[in-house]
C-alpha positions, 0 to 999 in steps of 0.5 A, spaced: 831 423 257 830 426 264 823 429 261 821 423 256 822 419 263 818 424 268 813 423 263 812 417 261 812 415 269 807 419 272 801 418 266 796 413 268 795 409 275 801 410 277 801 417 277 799 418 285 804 413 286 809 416 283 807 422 287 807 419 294 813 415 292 819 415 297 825 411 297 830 414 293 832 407 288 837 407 283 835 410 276 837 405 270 836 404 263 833 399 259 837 394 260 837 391 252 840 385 252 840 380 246 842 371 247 842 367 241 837 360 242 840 354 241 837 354 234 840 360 232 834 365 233 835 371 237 832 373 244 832 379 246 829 382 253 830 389 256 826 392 263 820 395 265 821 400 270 818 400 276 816 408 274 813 406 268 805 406 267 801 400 265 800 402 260 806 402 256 808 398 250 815 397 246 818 397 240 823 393 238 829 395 231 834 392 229 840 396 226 842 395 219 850 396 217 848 401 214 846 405 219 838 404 218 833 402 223 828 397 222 822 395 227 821 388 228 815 387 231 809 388 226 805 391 233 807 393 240 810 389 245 805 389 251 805 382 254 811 382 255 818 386 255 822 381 250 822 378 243 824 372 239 828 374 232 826 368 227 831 368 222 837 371 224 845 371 221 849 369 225 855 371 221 856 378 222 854 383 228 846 383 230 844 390 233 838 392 237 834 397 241 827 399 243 823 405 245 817 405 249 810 407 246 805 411 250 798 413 248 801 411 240 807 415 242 814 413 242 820 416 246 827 415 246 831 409 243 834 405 248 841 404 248 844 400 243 845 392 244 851 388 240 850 382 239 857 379 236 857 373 231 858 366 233 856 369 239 856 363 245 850 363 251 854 367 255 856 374 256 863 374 257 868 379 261 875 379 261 878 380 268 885 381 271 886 376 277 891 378 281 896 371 282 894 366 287 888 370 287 881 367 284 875 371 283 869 370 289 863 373 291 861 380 287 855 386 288 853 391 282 852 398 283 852 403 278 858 406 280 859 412 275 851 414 273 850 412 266 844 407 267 848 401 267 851 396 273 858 395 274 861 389 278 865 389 284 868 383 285 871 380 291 878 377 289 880 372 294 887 368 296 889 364 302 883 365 306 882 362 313 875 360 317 874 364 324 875 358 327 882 356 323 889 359 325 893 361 320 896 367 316 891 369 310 894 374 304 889 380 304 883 381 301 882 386 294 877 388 291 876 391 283 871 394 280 869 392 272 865 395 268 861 390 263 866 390 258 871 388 262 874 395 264 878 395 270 875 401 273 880 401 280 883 396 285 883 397 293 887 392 297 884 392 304 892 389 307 895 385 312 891 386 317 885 386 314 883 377 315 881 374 309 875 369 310 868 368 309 865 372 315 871 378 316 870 383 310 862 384 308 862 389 303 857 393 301 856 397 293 849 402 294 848 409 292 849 412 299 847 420 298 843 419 293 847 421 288 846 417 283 853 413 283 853 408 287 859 408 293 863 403 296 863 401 304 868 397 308 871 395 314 879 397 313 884 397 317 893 400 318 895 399 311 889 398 307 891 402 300 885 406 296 884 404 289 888 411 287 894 408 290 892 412 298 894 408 305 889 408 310 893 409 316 900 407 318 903 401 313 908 401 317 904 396 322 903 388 322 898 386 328 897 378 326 899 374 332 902 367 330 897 364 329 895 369 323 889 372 328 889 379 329 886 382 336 889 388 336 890 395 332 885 401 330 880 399 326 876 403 321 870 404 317 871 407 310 866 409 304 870 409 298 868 414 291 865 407 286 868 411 280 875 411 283 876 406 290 879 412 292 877 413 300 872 419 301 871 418 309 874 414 313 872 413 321 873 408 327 869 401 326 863 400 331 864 398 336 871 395 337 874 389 339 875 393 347 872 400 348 878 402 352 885 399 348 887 397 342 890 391 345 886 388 349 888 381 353 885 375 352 881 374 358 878 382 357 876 379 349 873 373 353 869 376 358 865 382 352 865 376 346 866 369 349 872 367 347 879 370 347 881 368 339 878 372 335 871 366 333 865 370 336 868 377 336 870 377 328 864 375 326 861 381 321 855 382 317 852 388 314 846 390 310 843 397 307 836 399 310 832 405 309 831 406 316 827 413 315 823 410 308 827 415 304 834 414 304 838 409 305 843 407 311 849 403 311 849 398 317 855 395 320 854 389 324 859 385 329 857 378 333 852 373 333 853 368 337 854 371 343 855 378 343 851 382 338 852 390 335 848 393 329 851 400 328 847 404 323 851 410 319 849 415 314 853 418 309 852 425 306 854 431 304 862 427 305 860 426 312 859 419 315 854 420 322 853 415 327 844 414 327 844 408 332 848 404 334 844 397 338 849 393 343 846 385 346 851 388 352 846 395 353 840 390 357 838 386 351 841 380 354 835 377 351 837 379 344 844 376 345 846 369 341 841 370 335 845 371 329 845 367 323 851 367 318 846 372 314 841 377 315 835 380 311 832 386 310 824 388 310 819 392 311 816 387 316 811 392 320 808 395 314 811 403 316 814 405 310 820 403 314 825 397 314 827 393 319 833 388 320 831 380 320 838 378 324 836 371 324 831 369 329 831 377 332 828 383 329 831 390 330 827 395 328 828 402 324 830 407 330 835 401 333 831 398 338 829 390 339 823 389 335 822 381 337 827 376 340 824 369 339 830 366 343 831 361 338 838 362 336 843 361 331 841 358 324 845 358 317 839 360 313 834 365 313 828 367 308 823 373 309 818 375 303 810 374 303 811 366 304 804 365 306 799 370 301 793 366 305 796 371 311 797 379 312 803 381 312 811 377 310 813 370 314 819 368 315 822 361 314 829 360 318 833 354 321 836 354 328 842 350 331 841 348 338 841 342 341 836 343 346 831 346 340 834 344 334 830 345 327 826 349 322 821 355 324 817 359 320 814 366 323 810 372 322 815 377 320 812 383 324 811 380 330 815 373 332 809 369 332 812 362 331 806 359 327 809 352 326 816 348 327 819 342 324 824 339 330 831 336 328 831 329 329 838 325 329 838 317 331 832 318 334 834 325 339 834 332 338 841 333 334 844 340 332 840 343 326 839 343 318 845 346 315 841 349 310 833 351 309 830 353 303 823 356 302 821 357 294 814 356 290 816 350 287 810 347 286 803 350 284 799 346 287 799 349 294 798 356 295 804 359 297 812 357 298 814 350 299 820 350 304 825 344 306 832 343 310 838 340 309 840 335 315 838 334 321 833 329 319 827 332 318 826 329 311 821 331 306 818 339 303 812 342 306 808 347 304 806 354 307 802 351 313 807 346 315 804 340 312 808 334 309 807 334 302 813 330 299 818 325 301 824 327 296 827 335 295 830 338 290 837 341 292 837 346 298 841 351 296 839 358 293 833 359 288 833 363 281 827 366 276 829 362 269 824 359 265 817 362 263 813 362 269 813 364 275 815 359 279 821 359 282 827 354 279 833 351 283 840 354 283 845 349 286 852 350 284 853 351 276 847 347 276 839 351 274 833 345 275 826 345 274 823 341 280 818 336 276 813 336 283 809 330 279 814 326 279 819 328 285 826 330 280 828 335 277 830 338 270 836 341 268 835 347 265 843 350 264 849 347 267 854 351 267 860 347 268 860 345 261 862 352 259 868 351 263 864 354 270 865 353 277 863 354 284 864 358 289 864 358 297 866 349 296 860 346 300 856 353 300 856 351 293 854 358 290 855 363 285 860 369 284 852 372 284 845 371 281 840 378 280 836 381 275 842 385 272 839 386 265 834 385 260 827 383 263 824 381 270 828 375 270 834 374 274 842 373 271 848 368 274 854 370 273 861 364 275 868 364 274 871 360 269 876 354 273 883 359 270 879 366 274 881 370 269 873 371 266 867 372 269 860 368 263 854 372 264 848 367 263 842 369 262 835 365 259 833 366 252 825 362 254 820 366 252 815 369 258 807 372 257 809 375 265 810 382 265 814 385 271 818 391 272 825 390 273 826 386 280 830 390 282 826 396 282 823 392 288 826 395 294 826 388 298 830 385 292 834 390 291 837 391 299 837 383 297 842 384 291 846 388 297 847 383 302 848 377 297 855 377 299 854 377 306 857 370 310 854 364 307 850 368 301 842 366 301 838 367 294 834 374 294 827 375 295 822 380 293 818 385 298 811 382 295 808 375 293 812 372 286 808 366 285 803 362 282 796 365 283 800 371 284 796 379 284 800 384 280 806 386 283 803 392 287 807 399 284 814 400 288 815 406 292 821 409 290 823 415 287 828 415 281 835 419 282 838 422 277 846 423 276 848 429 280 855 434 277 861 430 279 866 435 283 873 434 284 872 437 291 877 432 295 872 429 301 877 425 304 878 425 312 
């Protein structure tokens, strides 16, 4: 298979491409997937890889119960990477697979797709929830090499805000493979707090591979998913009001096949450089408070600091107080690249985190930077800009303006003395306009949520609106007012079969009608027993391109958390795009949706009306290494 691929992927336009190609990216299969319409008609839907020439095409068979293939489209498939059957039976098990076509020849079969009978409008995977536990956030990773992703899901019990005393059971992490196979289980212990800003969790192939690992912030006690205690189990740093201000902390990189702990180090930086058991005044004087708010605060992201492997960075503080630390993990070993400190003469840097961040490649180098909110640190570890705008909860980085070089920026700020929303110049702080908070007449504090999506193709570029703070109405790419009412401002989501984006706001998925300001719902989930995630953050377990064509899936837990329902659109498209994830933008985006208050994706290019051909990705794909038994632990 690895010959057919090389073949097919450095024929035609993309041939220089493929020979300048940078990043290492995950290798990924076909993706075939098949959902039964609501009139019983059978959509199936695969990818298009971010290697393979323009000019390919596809063929779609169907397997009959004596073994026999049948090809179903009368001539290649090339608008497209998707086909509506027109006449199924949906009595017995429908199966499928397609097979690339280049220059009249066609490669391989792509793996086989089961559509089972009577199947519903989702996929369902069967989860073993721990008691009191309910399902949260989830990444995927292909954790084993097989071309397909595994999930990784956060399993959440009693759980506490920074701000919130009070004891919280530990977090525990499993991993699924689409079927419902439960690969390992890693409990991160008592002293590991449960919450929204503690434990960001990251799921990417570090070394390059070709399975995906899994990096952490653990702690005494923590238990690997081969069963391992990491540190000494034996200790309890919970205070009696449940926060824990003492003790070692650690970073750790788990095997994605086994959760066994392959390298563990101390976290950067820590509570105190010199104890473990720092007092209240000396953890006030570093971090602005004694208790543990500001101090705990984590984020964390994938960068591809050089352009061509990708770095795990581990972030803590944002609202005074700020540390990125970027590690790199190979050959076993976990290597400190940078570290950048707000305390080491930054002060101007200190103070502008949001409760997310994003990655990009803002100043066109090959290499990526790292968007923390209102400042940007740049790939060597020093300030890129700092725009003084301080804290927001929202934060959007993709080429929001085509009219301009380069990607913009559209985030929402806090602060009393200049609350509101701002939209920038990625690459350089620029502010090119601002929307200023209005409540009762005076500056308040700003929007809880800002959003930034194409929504409408009347205007060039993306729409953006906040929630609150009483800056009322959307606006386009430039600032201008263009509507009085709003969609939902929550996160946003590629459904239906063009490319504008649609709504995605808890189980809900809507299509903002711009003529006549409402929307139109397209799926809501709740009616297949689905709910939300995160309460007032209203988000779900996770939404990204994990199978079939360019557009995304959304995955829920069901009210009793015992199953994840996959869903995924059956609309025909004329749009044909290479898998998102293929993009690197997107798939540093997929990585870091988990963080904090999850914000949705966005691509490395302009995805919207009037939109150009994707420009060709600059990745290298990795292929599964041999498996060694060698033990890396440490």
């Amino acid at each position: 298979m690895k010959k057919k691929s090389l073949l097919f992927g450095c024929v035609g336009m993309l041939f220089c491409a493929q020979l300048l190609a940078q990043r290492n990216m995950e290798w990924l299969d076909r993706g075939v997937h098949a959902t039964r319409q609501p009139d019983g008609q059978v959509f199936i839907s695969w990818r298009l890889l971010g290697t393979d020439p323009s000019d390919i095409s596809f063929n779609v068979y169907q397997v009959a119960a004596n073994g026999k293939a049948t090809k179903l489209n009368q001539q290649p498939v090339t608008s497209s990477t998707s086909y509506t059957q027109i006449s199924t039976d949906s009595s017995r098990t429908q199966t499928y697979f397609v097979k690339a076509l280049l220059k009249g020849k066609e490669g391989v079969a792509s793996a086989l797709f089961s559509l089972q009978p009577g199947a519903k409008p989702y996929w369902s995977l069967p989860l073993q929830t721990p008691a009191g536990y309910s399902p949260n956030d989830a990444s995927v990773g292909d954790l084993d090499g097989d071309g397909n992703y595994e999930i990784i899901l956060h399993q959440t019990g009693r759980a506490h805000d920074n701000s919130h005393a009070g004891m919280t059971d530990p977090p525990i992490f499993q991993a699924y493979k689409i079927d419902g196979t439960l690969l390992w289980t890693i409990n991160l212990g008592k002293n590991i707090r449960e919450g929204a800003h503690y434990t960001q969790f990251m799921v990417y192939d570090l070394d390059g591979d070709g399975r995906a690992e899994v990096a952490m912030k653990t702690a005494d006690g923590s238990i690997d998913g081969r069963g391992k205690v990491i540190g000494d189990s034996t200790k309890d740093y919970r205070n009696d009001k449940g926060y824990i201000l003492a003790g070692p902390e650690y970073l750790t990189i788990f095997d994605g096949r086994t959760g066994a702990a392959l390298f563990t180090t101390n976290y950067l930086p820590a509570r105190h450089p010199a104890s473990l058991a720092p007092t209240t005044d000396e953890l006030k004087a570093l971090w602005g408070d004694g208790y543990g708010n500001r101090m705990d605060r984590f984020l964390a992201c994938i960068a591809y600091l050089d352009g061509v492997h990708p770095s795990l960075v581990m972030c803590r503080g944002y609202y005074t107080r700020t540390v990125l630390a970027a590690w790199d993990w190979k050959n076993g070993q976990l290597t400190s690249r940078w570290v950048f400190d707000t305390n080491n003469g930054r002060r101007n840097y200190a103070g502008q985190g949001n409760h997310n961040l994003t990655v990009a490649d803002v100043d066109g180098d090959g290499n990526d930077e790292i968007v923390y909110g209102a400042m940007t640190i740049d790939d060597n570890g020093e300030g890129l800009y700092s725009t003084g705008l301080g804290h927001g909860d929202a934060l959007h980085v993709t080429d929001l303006d085509p009219s301009r070089p380069g990607l913009e920026v559209f985030d929402i700020q806090e602060r009393f003395d200049d609350a509101g929303a701002n939209f920038r110049d990625a690459k350089t702080g620029e502010v090119i306009w601002k929307k200023a908070s209005v409540k009762a007449g005076e500056d308040g504090e700003g929007p809880g949520r800002g959003l930034a999506l194409d929504v409408d193709p009347r205007y060039p570029g993306y729409e953006c609106w906040v929630a609150g703070a009483g800056i009322l109405g959307m606006f386009d790419a430039k600032g201008n007012k263009i509507a009085d009412k709003t969609p939902a401002c929550n996160m946003g989501i590629y459904w239906d079969g063009d490319v504008l984006s649609e709504i995605l706001n808890g189980t809900t998925i809507d299509k903002w009608d711009y003529q006549n300001s409402q929307t139109v719902t397209l799926l809501e989930a709740a009616q297949y027993n689905c709910v939300k995630n995160n309460g007032t953050k209203s988000n779900p377990v996770l939404s990204a391109d994990i199978w079939g064509d360019w557009r995304e899936e959304v995955i829920y837990r069901t009210s009793d958390n015992n199953e994840l329902r996959i869903f995924t659109t059956t609309i025909p498209t004329t749009h044909r795009f290479y898998t998102l994830m293929h993009d690197p933008q997107y798939r540093l985006s997929i990585a870091w949706q988990n963080v904090a208050y999850n914000q949705p994706p966005h691509t490395g290019f302009h995805l919207g009306e009037g939109m150009k051909p994707p420009p060709p990705p600059p990745i290298r794909l990795v292929w599964p290494k041999p498996t060694t038994t060698a033990s890396k632990a440490k």
